[in-house]
PLY file of the C-alpha trace (Angstrom):
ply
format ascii 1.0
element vertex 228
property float x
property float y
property float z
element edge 227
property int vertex1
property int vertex2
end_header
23.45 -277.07 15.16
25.88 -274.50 16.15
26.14 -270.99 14.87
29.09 -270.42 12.99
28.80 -266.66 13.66
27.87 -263.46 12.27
28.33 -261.74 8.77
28.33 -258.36 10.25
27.60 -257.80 6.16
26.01 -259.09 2.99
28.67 -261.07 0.91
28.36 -258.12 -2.04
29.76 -256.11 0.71
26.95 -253.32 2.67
24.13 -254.27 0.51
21.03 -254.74 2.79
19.11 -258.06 2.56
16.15 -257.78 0.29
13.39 -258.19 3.22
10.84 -255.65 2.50
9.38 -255.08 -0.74
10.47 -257.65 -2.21
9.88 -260.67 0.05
7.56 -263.26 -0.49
5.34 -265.56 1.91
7.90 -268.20 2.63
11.17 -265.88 1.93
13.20 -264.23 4.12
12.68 -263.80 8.36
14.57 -261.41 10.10
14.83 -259.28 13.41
15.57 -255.63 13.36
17.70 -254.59 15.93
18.33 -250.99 17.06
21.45 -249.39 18.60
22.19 -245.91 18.94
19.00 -244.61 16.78
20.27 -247.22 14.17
18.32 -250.03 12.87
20.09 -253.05 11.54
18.24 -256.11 10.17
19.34 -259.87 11.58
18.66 -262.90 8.88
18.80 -266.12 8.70
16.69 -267.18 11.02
14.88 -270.48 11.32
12.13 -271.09 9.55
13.49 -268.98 6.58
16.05 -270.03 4.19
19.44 -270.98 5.71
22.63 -268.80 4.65
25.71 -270.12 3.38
28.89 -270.33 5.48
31.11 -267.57 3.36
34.59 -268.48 1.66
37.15 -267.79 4.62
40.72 -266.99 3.32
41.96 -265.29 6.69
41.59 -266.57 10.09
42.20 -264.22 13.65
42.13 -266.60 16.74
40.01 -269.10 14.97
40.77 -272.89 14.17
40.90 -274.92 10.63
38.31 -274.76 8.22
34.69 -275.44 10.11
32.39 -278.42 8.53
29.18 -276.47 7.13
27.09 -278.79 8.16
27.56 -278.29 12.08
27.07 -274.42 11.69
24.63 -272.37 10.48
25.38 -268.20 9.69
23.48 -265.37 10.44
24.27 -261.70 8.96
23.71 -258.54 9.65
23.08 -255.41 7.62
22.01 -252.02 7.94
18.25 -251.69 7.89
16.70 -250.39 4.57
16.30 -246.83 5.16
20.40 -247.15 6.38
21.18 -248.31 2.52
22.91 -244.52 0.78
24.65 -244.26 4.31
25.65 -247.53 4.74
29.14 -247.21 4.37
29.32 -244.00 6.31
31.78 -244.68 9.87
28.75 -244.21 12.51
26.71 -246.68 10.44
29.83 -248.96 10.05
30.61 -248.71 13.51
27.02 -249.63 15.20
26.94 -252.41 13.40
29.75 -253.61 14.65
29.11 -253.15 18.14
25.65 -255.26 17.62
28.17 -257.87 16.58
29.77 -257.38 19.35
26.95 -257.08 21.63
25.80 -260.41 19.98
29.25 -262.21 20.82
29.39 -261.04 24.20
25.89 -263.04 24.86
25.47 -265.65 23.08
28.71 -268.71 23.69
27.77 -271.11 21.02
28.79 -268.05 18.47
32.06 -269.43 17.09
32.89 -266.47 15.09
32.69 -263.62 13.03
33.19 -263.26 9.40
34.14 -260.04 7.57
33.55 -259.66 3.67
35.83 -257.05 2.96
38.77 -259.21 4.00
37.73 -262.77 3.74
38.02 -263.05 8.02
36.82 -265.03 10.07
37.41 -263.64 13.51
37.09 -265.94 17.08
34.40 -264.49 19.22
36.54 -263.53 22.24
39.66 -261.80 19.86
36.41 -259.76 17.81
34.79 -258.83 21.45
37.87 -258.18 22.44
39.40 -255.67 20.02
35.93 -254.16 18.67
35.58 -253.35 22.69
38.61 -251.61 22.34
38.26 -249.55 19.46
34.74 -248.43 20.37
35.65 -247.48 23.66
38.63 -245.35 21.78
41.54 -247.45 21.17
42.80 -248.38 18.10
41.51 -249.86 14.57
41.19 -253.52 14.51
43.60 -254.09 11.64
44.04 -257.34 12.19
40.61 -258.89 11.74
39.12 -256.11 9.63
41.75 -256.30 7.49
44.19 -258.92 6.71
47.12 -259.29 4.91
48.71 -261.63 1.65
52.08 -261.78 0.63
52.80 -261.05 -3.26
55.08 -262.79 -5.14
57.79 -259.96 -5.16
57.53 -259.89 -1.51
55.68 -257.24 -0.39
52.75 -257.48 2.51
49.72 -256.27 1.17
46.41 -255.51 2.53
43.32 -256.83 2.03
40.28 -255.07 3.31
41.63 -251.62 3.46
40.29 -250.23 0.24
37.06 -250.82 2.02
37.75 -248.34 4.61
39.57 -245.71 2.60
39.80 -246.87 -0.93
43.35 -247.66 -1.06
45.14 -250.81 0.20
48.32 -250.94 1.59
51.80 -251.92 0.36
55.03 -252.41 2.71
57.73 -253.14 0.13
60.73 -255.26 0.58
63.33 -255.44 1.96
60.73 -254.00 5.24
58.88 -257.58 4.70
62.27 -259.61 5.27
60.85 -259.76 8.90
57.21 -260.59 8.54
56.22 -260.06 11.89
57.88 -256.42 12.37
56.23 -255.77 8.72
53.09 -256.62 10.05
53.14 -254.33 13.42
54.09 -251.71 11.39
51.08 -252.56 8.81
48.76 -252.40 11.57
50.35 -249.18 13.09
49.96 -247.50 9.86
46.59 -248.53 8.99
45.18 -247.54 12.41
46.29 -243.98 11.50
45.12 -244.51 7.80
41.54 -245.20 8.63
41.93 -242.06 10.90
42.60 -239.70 8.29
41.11 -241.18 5.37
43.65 -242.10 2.88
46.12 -239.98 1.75
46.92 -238.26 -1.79
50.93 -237.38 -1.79
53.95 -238.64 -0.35
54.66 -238.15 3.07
57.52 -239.33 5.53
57.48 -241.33 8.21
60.00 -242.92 11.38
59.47 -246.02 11.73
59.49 -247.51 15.37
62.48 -248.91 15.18
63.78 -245.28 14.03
64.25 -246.16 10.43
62.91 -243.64 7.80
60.02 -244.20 5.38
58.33 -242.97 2.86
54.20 -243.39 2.02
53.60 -242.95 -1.51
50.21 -243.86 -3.80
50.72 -245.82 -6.47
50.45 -244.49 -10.27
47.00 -245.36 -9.90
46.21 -244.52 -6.57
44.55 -247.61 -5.64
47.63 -248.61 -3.65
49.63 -247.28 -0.46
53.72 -248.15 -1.20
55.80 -248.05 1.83
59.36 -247.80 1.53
62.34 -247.31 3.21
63.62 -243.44 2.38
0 1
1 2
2 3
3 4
4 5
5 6
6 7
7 8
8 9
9 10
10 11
11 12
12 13
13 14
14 15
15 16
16 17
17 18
18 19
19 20
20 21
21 22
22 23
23 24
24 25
25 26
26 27
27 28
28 29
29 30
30 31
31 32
32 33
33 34
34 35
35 36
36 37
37 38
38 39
39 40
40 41
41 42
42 43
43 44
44 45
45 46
46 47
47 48
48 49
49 50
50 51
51 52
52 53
53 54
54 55
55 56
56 57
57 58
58 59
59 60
60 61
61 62
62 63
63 64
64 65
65 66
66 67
67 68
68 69
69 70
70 71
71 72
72 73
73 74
74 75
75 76
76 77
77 78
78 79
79 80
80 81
81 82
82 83
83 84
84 85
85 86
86 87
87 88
88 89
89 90
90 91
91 92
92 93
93 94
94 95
95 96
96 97
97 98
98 99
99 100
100 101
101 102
102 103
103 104
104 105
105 106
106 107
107 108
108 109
109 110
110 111
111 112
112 113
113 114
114 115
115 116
116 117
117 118
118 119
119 120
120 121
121 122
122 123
123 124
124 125
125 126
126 127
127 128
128 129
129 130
130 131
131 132
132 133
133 134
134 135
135 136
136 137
137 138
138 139
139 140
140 141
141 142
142 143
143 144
144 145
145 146
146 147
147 148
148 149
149 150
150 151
151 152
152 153
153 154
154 155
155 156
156 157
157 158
158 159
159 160
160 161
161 162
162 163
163 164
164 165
165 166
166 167
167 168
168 169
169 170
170 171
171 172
172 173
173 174
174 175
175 176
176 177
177 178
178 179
179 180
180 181
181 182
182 183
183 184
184 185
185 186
186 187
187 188
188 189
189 190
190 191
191 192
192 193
193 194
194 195
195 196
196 197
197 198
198 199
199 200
200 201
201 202
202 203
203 204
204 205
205 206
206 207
207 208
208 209
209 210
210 211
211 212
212 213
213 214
214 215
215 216
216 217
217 218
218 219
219 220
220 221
221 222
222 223
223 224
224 225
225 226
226 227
């Protein structure tokens, strides 16, 4: 069988496998790998229990729907004494790059899946852009995120909250071309992740020069973009 991939997390989001205390003779095998003073804890491994291929709703540079039983999934998480930090950006971040480290070597990965936003990600697009934004570059919106449409219109993100606790809303008429409302999505959440969120309105230019407004929703769960 092929692997399908990597679950770079637990499908209850950064909860780490229970592998210590609590496993029993035949329950869970698993390798802990370390990166950068980091331990993270690889499962499901042959001869433990086999994992089951997640729910994929988004897809980055990866085909139609794979048959589970040609694939088998493997996941990652941050090693036990990782758990009350394991949402913290360094922790977040080495655990991607074992991912990534784990794409890079091994071809028969097909691809990597990523709870927060329901992604599946090829191998060479998730090398490719996880590369990038550990060596400096920008956040891998697309792939760590993804994005619906709602039924007024609007592009909305899925996955953001995770990073910063609010998703992101570009309001019509922006969406009325979807693919210049999604470059702008990704612009914005790139500097969103960077600075955490934010709590009032600010302004914005667009690249096309046109001026916007970023403003939280009455319950601050949301992002609302909007032309001024």
């Amino acid at each position: 069988m092929q692997d399908a991939g990597i679950d770079p997390v637990t499908a209850e989001g950064l909860r780490a496998h229970q592998i210590a205390a609590d496993m029993e003779p035949h329950g869970h095998l698993w390798i802990e790998l370390l990166r950068d003073g980091l331990t993270f804890d690889l499962s499901g491994l042959a001869p433990g229990p086999a994992l089951t291929l997640p729910v994929i709703s988004h897809r980055f540079d990866f085909g139609t729907y794979p048959d589970h039983s040609d694939l088998e999934v493997l996941a990652i998480a941050p090693g036990p004494h990782l758990s009350a930090g394991a949402r913290t950006m360094p922790v977040l971040r080495g655990m991607l790059a074992v991912a990534r480290d784990l794409a890079m070597h091994f071809e028969d990965l097909q691809a990597v899946f990523w709870p927060p936003s329901g992604s599946a990600i090829g191998r060479r697009f998730f090398e490719s852009v996880i590369t990038a934004w550990l060596d400096g570059g920008a956040f891998p919106a697309l792939g760590l995120t993804a994005f619906d449409e709602t039924a007024d219109g609007a592009l909305q993100s899925v996955g953001l909250a995770f990073w910063i606790g609010q998703e992101l809303r570009i309001e019509p008429p922006l969406t009325i071309d979807k693919i210049a409302a999604t470059r702008l999505a990704v612009r914005l959440i790139n500097q969103l992740v960077i600075v955490g969120g934010i709590e009032e309105s600010e302004r914005i230019v667009a690249p096309d020069g046109t001026r916007l407004v970023m403003q939280t929703s009455r319950n601050s769960e949301y992002i609302r973009v909007r032309r001024e």
